[in-house]
C-alpha positions, 0 to 999 in steps of 0.5 A: 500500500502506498498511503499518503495523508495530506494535510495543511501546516500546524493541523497535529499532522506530524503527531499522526504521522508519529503514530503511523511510525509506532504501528511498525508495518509502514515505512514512513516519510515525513513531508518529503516533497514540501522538503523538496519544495523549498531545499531541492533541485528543482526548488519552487520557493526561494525562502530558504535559497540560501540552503543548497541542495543535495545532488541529485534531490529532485522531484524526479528522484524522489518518486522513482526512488518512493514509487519502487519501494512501495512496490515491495512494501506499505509506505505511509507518505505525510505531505503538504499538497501545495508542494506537489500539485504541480508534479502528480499527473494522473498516474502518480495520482492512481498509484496512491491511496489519498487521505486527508487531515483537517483542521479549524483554520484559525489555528492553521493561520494562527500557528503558522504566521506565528513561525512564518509571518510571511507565510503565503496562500500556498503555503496555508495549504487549504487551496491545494488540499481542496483542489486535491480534495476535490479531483479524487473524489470526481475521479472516484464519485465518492469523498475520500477519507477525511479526519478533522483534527478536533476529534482526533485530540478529542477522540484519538482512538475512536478517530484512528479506527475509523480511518484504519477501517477506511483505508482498510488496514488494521488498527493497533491501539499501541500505536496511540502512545509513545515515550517522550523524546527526539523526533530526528525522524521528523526533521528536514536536512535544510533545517534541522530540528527547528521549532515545529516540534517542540511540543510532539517531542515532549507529548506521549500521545495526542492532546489539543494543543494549550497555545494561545495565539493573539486575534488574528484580526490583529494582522490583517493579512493573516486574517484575509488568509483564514477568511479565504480557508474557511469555506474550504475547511468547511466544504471538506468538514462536511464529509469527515469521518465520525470517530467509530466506536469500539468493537463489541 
């Protein structure tokens, strides 16, 4: 199985990536296209130019190398969209099994322009993850699995079963809970542990989040920005998967 769950910044995605790492029967890869978006050859942002490359890290590479390994395994792939709309034709598209994670825009916008006060409409992620959203469940006539991040802190367990149900694979209520510690797993080469996963490091399963965050009506832009995912959130909220209830 090649299983990828798409998601926008700051949405407890790495935690569930984290996860899918303690179930042991997936190869995981932590955000290896938006790694390439910004530190690759073939780079599509300059925010981080200063960072050369790796020799022979390219797009290209990255799937020829992804692609022949999920062919003799069940690779688990936790992405940004926006970093790899412009490369997935429709066979890379087919040769995958999509899923996607939500959450409450305002935290989104919130957590990210709270690293990245220049952040972008792309880098948001919500018009990618919709438009991605959107074409597989036209290709399929059917919504592809869609968890919310709110019932996964709120709910983790009943919401992992669900999407383990949805996407056919078994669940492992283990996998719910690890040890504090280093996440080196989860870092990029161009820069390294960084801020992102501070809280993960010191987490043992999934929380909600205690940040507070100033109004986003403070900042104009940012709130421009969560103005214009809402209905996006929104659209995909409608059909996400209700936490299931155990067995028996």
């Amino acid at each position: 199985m090649f299983l990828i769950l798409w998601a926008t910044p700051r949405s407890i995605s790495t935690a569930f990536e984290w996860m899918m790492r303690q179930r042991g029967d997936f190869e995981c890869f932590h955000e290896p296209w938006n790694e390439l978006y910004y530190y690759g050859e073939d780079r599509r942002s300059q925010r981080d130019a200063h960072v050369p490359a790796r020799p022979g890290h390219n797009y290209a590479s990255f799937w020829d190398e992804i692609s022949a390994l999920a062919e003799a395994q069940s690779v688990f792939v936790k992405d940004f969209a926006y970093s790899v709309e412009h490369d997935f034709d429709d066979a890379k598209l087919s040769a995958t099994t999509h899923t996607f994670l939500i959450r409450d825009p305002k935290r989104v916008v919130q957590g990210l322009g709270h690293h990245w006060p220049d952040c972008t409409w792309d880098e948001v992620g919500f018009g990618s993850l919709h438009r991605l959203y959107g074409q597989i469940a036209d290709r399929d006539g059917t919504a592809p699995p869609v968890i919310d991040a709110s019932d996964l802190t709120g709910d983790p367990g009943g919401t992992i079963r669900a999407y383990c149900d949805a996407v056919g694979i078994p669940f492992i209520a283990e996998a719910l809970e690890w040890s504090q510690g280093e996440r080196t797993e989860v870092s990029w080469y161009g820069e390294g542990a960084g801020p992102w996963h501070d809280a993960l490091r010191q987490s043992t399963g999934f929380y909600k989040p205690p940040t507070e965050y100033p109004p986003l009506e403070d900042t104009p832009r940012l709130y421009e920005l969560y103005q214009r995912s809402l209905p996006l959130y929104e659209e995909m909220l409608a059909h996400k998967l209700d936490p299931a209830a155990p067995p028996g």
